[in-house]
Structure formats: C-alpha cells, structure tokens
VMD Tcl script that builds the backbone (N, CA, C; Angstrom):
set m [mol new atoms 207]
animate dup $m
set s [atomselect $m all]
$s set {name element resname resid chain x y z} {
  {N N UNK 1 A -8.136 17.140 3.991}
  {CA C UNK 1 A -7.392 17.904 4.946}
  {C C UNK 1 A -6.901 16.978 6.056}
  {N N UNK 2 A -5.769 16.874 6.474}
  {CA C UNK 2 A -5.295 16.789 7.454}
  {C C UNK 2 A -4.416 17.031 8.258}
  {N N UNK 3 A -3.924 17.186 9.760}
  {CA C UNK 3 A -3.646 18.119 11.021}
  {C C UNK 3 A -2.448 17.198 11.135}
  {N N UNK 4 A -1.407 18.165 10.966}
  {CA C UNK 4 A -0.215 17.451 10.940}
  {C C UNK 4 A 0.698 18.864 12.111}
  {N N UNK 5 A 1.723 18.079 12.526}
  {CA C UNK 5 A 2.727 18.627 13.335}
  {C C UNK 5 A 4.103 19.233 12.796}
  {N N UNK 6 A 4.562 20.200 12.733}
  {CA C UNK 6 A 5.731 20.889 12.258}
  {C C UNK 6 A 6.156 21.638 13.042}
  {N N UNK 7 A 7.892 21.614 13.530}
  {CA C UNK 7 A 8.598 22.513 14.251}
  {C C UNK 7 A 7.761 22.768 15.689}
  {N N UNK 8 A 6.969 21.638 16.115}
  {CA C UNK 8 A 6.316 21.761 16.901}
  {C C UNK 8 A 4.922 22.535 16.692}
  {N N UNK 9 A 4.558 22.971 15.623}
  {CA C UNK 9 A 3.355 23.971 15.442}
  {C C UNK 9 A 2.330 23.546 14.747}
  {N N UNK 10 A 1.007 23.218 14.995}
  {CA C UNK 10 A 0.169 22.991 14.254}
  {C C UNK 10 A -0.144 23.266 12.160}
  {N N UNK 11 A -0.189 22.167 12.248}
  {CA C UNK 11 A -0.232 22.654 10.300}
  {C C UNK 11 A -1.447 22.078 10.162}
  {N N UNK 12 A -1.978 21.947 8.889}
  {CA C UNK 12 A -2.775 21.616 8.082}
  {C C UNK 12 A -1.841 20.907 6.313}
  {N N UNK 13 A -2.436 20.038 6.416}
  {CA C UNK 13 A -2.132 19.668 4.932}
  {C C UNK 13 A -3.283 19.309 3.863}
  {N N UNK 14 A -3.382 20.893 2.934}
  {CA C UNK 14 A -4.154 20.723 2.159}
  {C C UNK 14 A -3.899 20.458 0.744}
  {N N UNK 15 A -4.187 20.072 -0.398}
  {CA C UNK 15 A -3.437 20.048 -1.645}
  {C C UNK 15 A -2.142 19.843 -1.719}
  {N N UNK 16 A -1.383 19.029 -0.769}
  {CA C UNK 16 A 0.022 18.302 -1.141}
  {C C UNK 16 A 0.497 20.095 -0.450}
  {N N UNK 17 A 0.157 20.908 0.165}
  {CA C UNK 17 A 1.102 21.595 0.574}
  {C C UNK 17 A 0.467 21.711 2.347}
  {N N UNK 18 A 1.788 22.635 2.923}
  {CA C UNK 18 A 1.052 22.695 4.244}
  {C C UNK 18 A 0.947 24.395 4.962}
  {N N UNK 19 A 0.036 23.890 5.538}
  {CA C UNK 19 A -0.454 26.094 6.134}
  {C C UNK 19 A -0.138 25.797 7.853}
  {N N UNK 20 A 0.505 26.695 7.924}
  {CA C UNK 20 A 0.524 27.219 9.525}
  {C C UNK 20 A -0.873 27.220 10.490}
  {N N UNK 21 A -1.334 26.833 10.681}
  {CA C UNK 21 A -2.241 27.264 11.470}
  {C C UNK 21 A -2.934 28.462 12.083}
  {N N UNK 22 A -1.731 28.995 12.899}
  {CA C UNK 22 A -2.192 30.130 13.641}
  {C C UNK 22 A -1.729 31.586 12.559}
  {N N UNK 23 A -0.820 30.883 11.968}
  {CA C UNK 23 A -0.211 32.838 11.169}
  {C C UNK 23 A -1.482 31.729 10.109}
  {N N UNK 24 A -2.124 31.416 9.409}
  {CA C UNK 24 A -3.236 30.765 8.625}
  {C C UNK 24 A -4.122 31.726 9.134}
  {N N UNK 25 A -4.202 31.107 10.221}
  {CA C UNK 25 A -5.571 32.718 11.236}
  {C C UNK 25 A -5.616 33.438 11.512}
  {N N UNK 26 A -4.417 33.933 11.335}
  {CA C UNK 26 A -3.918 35.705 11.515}
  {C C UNK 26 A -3.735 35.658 13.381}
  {N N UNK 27 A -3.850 34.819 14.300}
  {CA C UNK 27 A -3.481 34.154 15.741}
  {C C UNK 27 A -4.912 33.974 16.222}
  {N N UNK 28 A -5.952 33.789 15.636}
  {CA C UNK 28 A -7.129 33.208 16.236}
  {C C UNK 28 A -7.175 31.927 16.704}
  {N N UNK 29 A -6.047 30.988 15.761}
  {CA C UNK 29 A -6.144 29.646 16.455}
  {C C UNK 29 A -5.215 29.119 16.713}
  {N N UNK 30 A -4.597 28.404 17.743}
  {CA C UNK 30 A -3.684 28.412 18.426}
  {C C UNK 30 A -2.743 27.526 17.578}
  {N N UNK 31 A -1.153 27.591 18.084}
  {CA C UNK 31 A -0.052 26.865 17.479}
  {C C UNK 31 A 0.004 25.111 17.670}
  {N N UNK 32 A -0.777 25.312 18.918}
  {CA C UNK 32 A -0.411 24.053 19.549}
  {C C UNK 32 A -1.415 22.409 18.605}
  {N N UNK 33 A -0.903 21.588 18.441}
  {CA C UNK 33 A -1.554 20.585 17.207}
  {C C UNK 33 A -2.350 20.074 18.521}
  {N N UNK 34 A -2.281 19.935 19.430}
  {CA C UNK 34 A -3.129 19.092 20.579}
  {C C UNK 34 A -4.080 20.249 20.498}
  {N N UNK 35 A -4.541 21.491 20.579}
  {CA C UNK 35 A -5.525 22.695 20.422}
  {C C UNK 35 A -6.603 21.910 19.891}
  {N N UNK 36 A -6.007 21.394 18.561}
  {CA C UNK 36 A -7.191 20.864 17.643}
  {C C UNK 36 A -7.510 19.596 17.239}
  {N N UNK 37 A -6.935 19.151 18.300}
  {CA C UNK 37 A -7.597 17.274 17.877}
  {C C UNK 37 A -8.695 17.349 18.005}
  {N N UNK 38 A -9.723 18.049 18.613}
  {CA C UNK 38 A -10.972 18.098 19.213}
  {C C UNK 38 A -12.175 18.851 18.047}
  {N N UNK 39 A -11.359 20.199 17.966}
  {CA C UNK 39 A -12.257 20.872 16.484}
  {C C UNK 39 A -11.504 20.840 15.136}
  {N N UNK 40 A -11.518 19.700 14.778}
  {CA C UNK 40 A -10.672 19.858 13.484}
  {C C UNK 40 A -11.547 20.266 12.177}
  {N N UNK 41 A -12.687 20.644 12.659}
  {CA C UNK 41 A -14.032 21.086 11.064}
  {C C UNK 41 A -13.513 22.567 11.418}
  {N N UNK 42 A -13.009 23.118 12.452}
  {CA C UNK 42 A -13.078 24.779 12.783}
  {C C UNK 42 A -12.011 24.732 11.364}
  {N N UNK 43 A -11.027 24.108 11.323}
  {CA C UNK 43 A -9.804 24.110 10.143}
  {C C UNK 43 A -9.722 23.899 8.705}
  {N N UNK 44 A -11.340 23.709 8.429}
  {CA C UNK 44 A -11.418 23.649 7.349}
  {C C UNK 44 A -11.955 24.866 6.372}
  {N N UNK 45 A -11.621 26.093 7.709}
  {CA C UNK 45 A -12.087 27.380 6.876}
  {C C UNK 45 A -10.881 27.955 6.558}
  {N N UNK 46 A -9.166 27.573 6.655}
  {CA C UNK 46 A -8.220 28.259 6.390}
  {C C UNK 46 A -8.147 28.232 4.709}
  {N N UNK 47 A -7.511 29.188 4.341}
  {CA C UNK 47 A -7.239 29.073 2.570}
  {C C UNK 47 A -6.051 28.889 2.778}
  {N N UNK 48 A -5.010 28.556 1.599}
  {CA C UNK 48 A -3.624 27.807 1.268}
  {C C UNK 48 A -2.720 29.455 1.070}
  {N N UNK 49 A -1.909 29.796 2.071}
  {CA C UNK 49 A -1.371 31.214 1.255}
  {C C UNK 49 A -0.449 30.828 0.533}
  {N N UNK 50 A -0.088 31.625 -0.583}
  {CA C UNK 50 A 1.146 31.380 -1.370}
  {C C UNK 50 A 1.939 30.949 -1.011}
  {N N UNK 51 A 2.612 31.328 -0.039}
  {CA C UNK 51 A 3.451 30.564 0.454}
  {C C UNK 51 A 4.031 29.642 1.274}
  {N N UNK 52 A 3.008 28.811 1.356}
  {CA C UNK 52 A 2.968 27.817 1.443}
  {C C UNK 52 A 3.925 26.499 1.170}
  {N N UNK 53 A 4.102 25.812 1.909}
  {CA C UNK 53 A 5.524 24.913 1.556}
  {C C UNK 53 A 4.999 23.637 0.843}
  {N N UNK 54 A 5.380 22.661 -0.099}
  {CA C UNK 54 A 5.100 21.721 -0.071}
  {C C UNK 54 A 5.535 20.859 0.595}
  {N N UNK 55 A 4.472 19.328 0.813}
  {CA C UNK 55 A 4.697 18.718 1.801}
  {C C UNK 55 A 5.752 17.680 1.472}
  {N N UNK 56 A 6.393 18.105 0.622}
  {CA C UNK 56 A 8.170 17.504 -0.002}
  {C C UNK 56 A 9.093 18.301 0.660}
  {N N UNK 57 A 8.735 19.469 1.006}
  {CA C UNK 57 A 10.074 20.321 1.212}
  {C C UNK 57 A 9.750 20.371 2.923}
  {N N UNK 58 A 9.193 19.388 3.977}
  {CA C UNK 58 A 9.070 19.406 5.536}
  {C C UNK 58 A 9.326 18.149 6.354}
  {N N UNK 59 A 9.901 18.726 7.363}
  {CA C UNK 59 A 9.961 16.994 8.084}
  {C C UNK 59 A 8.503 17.258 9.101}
  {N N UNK 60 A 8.605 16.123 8.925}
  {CA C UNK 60 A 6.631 16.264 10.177}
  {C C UNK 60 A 6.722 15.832 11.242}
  {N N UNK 61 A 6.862 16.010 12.475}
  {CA C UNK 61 A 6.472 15.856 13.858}
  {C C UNK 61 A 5.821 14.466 13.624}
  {N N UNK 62 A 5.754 13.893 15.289}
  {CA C UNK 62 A 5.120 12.572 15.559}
  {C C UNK 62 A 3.159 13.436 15.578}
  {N N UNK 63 A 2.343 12.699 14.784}
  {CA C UNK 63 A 0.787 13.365 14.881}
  {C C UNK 63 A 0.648 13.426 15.900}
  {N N UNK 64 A 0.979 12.985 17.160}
  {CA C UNK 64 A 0.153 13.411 18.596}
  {C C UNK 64 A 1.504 13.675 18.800}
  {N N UNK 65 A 1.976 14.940 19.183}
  {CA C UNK 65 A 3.212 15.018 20.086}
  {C C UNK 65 A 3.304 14.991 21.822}
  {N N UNK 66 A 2.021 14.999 22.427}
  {CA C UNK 66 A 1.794 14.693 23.602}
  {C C UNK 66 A 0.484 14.007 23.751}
  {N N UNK 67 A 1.156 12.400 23.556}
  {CA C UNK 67 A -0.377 11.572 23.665}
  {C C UNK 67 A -0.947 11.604 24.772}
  {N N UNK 68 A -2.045 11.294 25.448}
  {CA C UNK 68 A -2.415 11.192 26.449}
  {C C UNK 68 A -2.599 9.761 27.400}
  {N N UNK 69 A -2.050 8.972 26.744}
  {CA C UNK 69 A -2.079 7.274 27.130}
  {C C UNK 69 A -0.636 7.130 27.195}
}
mol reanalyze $m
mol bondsrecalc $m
mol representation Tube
mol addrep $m
C-alpha cells in the first residue's frame, strides 16, 4: 500500500489500482493526503471498490503537496 495524491485528494494505491480515501470511508477519513502521513496503518483497513481506477488511467500529485521544510 501506498498514500499517493490525486486532484488534490488523498488516495491509496493498492493492487496497481487507486481508492479515494475519504468516499473509501464513507467521510470518516479525511481528503487531505497531509491527514495521513502520520497514521498511514489506520489505511490499511480500506477495501478496493469496483470502481476503482487503475493507476494507468491517473496523473498523481507531488507525494507531499505541502512539505513542511
């Protein structure tokens, strides 16, 4: 698994595809990819929904979109 950035919104990339985050959690966990640099094990309870994009068909955000350095 790993915490990737899209359209500004937190993703996940699991199995070559990627999940929303927060519609992933139904809005329990937030959009923002900086939310979860900190708990990224909380993200390993989302499942892949169908529809799901592969990670061929997305452009990806810079991984930290607001570094802190």
């Amino acid at each position: 698994m790993k915490l990737a950035s899209i359209g500004g919104r937190a993703h996940v990339v699991l199995d070559g595809r990627v999940v929303d985050v927060e519609a992933a959690s139904g809005g329990r966990m937030a959009a923002d990819p900086m939310a979860h640099i900190a708990s990224l094990d909380a993200l390993k309870s989302l499942e892949i929904p169908s529809e799901a994009l592969s990670v061929d068909e997305v452009v990806f955000d810079a991984p930290v979109p607001r570094s802190p350095k």
